[in-house]
HTML snippet that shows the backbone in 3Dmol.js (N, CA, C, O; Angstrom):
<script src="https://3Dmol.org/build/3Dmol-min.js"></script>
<div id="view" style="width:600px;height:400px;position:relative"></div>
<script>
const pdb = `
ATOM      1  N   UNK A   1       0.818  -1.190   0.000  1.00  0.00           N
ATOM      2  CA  UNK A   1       0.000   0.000   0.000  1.00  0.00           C
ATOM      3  C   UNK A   1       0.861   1.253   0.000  1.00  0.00           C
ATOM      4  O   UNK A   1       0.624   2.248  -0.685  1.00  0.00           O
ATOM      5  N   UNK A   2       1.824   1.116   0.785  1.00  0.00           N
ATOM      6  CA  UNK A   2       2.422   2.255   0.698  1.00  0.00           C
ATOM      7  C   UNK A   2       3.571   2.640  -0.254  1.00  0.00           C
ATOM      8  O   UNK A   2       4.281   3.644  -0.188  1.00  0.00           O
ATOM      9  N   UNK A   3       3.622   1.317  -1.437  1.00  0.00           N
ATOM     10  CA  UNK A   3       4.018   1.914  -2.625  1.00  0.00           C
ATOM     11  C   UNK A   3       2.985   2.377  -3.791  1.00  0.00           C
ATOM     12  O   UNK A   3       3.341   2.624  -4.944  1.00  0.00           O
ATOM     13  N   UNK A   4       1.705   2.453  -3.331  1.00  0.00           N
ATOM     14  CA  UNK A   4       0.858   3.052  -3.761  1.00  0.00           C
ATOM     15  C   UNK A   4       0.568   4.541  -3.305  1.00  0.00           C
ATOM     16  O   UNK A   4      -0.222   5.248  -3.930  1.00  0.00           O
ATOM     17  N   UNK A   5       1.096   4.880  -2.435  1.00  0.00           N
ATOM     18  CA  UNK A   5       1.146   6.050  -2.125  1.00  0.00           C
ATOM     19  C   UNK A   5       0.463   6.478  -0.627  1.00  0.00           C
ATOM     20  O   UNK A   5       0.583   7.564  -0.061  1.00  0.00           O
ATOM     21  N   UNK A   6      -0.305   5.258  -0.154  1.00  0.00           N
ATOM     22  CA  UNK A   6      -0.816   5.655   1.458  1.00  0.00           C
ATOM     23  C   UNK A   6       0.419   5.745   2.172  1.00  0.00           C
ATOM     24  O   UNK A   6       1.574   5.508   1.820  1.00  0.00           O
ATOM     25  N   UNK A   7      -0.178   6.224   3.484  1.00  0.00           N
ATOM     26  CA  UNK A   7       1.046   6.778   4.287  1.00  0.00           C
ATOM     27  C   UNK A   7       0.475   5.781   5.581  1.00  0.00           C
ATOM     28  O   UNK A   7      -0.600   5.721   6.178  1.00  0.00           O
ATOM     29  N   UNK A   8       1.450   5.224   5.659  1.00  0.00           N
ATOM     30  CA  UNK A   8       1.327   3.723   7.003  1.00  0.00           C
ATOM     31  C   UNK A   8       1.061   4.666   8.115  1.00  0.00           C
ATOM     32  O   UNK A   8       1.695   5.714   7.992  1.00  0.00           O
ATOM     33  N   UNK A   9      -0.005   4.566   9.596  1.00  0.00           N
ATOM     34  CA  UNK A   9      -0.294   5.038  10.596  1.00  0.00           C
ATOM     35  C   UNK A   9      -0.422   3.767  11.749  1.00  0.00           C
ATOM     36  O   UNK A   9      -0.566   2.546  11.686  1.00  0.00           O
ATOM     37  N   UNK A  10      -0.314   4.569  12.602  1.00  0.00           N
ATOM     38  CA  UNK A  10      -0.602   3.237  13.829  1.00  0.00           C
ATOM     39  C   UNK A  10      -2.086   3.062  14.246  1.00  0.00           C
ATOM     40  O   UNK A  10      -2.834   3.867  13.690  1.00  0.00           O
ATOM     41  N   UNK A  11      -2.464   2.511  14.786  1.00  0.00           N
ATOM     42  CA  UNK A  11      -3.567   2.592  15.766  1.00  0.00           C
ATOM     43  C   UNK A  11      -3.801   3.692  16.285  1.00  0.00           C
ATOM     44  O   UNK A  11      -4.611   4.487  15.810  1.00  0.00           O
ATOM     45  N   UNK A  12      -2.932   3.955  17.637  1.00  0.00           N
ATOM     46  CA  UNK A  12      -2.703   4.584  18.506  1.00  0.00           C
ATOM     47  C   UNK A  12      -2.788   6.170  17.787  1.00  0.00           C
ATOM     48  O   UNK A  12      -3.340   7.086  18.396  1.00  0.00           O
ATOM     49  N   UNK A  13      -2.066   6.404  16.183  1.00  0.00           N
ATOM     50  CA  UNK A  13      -2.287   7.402  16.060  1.00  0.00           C
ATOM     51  C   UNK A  13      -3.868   7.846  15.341  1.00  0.00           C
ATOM     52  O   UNK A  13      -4.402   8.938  15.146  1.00  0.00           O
ATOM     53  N   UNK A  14      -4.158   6.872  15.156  1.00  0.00           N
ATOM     54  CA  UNK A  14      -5.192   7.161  14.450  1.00  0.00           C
ATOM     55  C   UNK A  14      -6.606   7.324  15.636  1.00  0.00           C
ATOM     56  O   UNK A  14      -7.280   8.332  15.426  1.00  0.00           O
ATOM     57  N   UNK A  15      -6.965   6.647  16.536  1.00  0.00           N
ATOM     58  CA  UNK A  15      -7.044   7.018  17.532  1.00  0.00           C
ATOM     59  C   UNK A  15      -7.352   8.752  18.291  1.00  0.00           C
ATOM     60  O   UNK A  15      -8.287   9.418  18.736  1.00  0.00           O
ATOM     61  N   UNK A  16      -5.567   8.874  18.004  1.00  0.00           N
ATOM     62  CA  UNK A  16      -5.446  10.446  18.680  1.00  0.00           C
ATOM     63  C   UNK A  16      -6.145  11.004  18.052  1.00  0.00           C
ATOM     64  O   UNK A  16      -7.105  11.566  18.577  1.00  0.00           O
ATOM     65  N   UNK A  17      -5.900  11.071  16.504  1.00  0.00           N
ATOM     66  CA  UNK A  17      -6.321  11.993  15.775  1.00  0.00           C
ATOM     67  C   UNK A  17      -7.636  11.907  14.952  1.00  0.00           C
ATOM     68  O   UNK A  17      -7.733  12.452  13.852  1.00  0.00           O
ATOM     69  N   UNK A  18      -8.549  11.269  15.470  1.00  0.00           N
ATOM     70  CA  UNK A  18      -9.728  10.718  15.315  1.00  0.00           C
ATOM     71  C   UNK A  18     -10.562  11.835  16.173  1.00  0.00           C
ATOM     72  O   UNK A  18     -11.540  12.432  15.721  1.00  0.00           O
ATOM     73  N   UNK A  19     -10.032  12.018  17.454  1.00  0.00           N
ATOM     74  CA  UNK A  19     -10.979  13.217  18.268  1.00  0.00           C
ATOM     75  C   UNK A  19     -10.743  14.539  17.959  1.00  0.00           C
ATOM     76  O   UNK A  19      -9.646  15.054  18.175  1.00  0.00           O
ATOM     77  N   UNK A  20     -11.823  15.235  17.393  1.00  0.00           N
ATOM     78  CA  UNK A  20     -11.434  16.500  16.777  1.00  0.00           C
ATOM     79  C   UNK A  20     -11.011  17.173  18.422  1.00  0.00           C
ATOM     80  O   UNK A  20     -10.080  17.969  18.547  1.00  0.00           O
ATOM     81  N   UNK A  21     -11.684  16.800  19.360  1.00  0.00           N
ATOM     82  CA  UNK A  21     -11.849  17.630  20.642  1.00  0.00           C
ATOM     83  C   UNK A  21     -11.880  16.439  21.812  1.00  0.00           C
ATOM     84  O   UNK A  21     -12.791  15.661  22.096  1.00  0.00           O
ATOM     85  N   UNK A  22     -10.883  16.547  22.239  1.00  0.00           N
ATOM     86  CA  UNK A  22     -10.665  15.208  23.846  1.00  0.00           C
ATOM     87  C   UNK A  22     -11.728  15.913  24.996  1.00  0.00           C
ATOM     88  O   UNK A  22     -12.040  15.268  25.996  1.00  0.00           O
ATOM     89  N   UNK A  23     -12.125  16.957  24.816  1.00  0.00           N
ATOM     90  CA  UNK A  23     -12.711  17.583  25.753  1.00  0.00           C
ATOM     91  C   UNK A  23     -14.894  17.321  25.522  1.00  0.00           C
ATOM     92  O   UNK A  23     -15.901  17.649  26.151  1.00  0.00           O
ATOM     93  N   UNK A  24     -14.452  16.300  23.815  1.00  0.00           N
ATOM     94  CA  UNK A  24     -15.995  15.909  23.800  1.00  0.00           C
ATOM     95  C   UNK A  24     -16.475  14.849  24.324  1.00  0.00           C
ATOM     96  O   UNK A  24     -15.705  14.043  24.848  1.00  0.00           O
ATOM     97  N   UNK A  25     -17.995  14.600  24.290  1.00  0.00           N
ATOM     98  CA  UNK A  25     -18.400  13.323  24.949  1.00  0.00           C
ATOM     99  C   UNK A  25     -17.736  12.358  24.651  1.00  0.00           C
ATOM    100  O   UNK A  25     -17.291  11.628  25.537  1.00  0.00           O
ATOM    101  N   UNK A  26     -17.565  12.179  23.673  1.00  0.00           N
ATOM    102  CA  UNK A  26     -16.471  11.401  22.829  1.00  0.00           C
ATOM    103  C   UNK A  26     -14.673  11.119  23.712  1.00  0.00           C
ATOM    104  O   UNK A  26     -13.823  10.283  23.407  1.00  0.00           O
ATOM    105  N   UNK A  27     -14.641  11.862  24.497  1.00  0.00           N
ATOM    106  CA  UNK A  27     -13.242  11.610  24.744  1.00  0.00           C
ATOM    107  C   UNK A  27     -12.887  11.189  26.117  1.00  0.00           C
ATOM    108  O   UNK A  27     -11.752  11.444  26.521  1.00  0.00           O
ATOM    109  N   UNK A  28     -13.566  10.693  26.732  1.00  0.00           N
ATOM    110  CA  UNK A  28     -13.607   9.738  28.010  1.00  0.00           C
ATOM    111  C   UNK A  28     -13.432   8.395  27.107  1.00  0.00           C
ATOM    112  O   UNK A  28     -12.673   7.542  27.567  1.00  0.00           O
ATOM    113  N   UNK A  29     -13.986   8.166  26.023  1.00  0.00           N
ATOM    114  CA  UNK A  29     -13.933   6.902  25.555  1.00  0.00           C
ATOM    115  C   UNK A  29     -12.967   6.793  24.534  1.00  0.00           C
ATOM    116  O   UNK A  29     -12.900   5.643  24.100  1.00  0.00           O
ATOM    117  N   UNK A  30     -12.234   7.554  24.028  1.00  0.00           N
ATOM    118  CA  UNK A  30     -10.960   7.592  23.029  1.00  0.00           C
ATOM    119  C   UNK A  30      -9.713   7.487  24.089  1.00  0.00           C
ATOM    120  O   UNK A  30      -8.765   6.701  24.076  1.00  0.00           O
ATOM    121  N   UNK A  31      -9.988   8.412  24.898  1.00  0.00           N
ATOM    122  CA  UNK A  31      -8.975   7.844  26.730  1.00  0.00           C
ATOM    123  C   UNK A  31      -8.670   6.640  27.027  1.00  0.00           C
ATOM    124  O   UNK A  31      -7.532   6.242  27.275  1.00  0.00           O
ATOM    125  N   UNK A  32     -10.179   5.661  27.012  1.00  0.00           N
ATOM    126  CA  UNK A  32     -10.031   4.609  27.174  1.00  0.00           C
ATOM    127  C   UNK A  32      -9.282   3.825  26.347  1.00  0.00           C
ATOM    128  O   UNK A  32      -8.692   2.867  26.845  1.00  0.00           O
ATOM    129  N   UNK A  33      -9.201   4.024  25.303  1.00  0.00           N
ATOM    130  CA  UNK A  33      -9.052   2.715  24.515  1.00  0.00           C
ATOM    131  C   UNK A  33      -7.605   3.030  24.301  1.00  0.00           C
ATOM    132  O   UNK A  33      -6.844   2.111  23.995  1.00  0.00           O
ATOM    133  N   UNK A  34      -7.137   4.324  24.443  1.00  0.00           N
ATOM    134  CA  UNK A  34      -5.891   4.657  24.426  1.00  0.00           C
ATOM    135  C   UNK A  34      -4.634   4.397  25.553  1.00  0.00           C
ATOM    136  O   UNK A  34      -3.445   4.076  25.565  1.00  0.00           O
ATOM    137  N   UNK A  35      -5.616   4.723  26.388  1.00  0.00           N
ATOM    138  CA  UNK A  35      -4.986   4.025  27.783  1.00  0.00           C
ATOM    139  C   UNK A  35      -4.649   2.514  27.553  1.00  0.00           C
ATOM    140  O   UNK A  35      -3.512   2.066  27.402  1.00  0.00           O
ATOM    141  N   UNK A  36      -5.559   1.956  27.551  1.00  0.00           N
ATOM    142  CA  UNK A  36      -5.696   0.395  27.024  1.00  0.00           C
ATOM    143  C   UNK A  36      -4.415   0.007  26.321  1.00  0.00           C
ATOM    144  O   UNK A  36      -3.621  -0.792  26.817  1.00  0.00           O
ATOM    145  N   UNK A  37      -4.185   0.768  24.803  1.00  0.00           N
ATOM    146  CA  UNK A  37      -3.174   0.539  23.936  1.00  0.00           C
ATOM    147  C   UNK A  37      -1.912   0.487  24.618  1.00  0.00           C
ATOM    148  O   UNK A  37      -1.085  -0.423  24.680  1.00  0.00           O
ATOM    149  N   UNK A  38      -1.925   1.754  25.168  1.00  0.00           N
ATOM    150  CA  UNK A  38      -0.611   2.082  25.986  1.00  0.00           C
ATOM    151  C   UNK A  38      -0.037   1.158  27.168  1.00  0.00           C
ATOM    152  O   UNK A  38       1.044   1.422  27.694  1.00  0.00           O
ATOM    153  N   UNK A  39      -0.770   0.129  27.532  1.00  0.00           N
ATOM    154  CA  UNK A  39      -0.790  -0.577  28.104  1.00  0.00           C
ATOM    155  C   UNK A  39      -0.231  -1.521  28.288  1.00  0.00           C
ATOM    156  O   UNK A  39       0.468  -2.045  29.155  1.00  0.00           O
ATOM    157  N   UNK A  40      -0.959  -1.873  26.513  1.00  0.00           N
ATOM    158  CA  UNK A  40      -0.779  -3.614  26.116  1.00  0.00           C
ATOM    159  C   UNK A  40       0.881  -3.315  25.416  1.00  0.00           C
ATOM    160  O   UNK A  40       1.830  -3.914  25.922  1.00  0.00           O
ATOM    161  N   UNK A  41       1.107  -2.375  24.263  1.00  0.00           N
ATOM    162  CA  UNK A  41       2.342  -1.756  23.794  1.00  0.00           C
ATOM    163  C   UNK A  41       3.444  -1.735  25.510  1.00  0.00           C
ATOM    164  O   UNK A  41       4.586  -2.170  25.365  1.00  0.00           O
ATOM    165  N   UNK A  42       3.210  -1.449  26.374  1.00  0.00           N
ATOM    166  CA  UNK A  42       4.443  -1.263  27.122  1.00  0.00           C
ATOM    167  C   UNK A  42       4.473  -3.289  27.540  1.00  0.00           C
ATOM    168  O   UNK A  42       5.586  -3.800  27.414  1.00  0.00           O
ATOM    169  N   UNK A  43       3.890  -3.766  27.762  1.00  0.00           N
ATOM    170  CA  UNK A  43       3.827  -5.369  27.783  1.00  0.00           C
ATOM    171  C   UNK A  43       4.847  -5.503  26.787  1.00  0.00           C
ATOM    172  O   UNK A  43       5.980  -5.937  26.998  1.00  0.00           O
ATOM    173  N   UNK A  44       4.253  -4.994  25.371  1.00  0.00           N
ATOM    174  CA  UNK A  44       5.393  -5.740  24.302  1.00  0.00           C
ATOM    175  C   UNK A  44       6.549  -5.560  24.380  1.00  0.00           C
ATOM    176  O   UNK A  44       7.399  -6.319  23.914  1.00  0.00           O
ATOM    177  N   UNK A  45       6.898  -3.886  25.356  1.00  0.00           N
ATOM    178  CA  UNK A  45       8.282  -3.539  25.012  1.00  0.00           C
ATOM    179  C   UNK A  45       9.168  -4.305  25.849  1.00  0.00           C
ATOM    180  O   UNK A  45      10.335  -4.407  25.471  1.00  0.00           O
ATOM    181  N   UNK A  46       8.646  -5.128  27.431  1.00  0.00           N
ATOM    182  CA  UNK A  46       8.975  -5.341  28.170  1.00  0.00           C
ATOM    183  C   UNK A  46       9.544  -7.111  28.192  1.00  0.00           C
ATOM    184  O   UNK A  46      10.316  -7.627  28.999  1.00  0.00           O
ATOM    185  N   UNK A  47       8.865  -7.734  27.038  1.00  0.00           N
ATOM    186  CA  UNK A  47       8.897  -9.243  26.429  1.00  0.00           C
ATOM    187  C   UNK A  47      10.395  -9.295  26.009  1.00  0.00           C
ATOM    188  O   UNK A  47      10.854 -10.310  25.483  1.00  0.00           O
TER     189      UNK A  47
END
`;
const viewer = $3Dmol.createViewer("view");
viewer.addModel(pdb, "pdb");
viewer.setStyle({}, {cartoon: {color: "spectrum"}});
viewer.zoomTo();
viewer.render();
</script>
């Protein structure tokens, strides 16, 4: 894909930048799942 020209993203960033505003209803639950990520990612770094 990305010799097609998309530009590779993570989760995590897509995520961030998914909430126009962390301060919307919406962002108690983008918290969550981010928290979550950050979570499971420090597990991997630690393997």
């Amino acid at each position: 894909m990305a010799q097609a020209g998309s530009v590779p993203n993570s989760t995590f960033a897509l995520i961030s930048e998914s909430g126009l505003d962390w301060a919307s209803p919406q962002g108690p639950i983008m918290r969550e799942v981010a928290d979550w990520q950050l979570e499971e990612l420090e597990k991997l770094n630690q393997a």
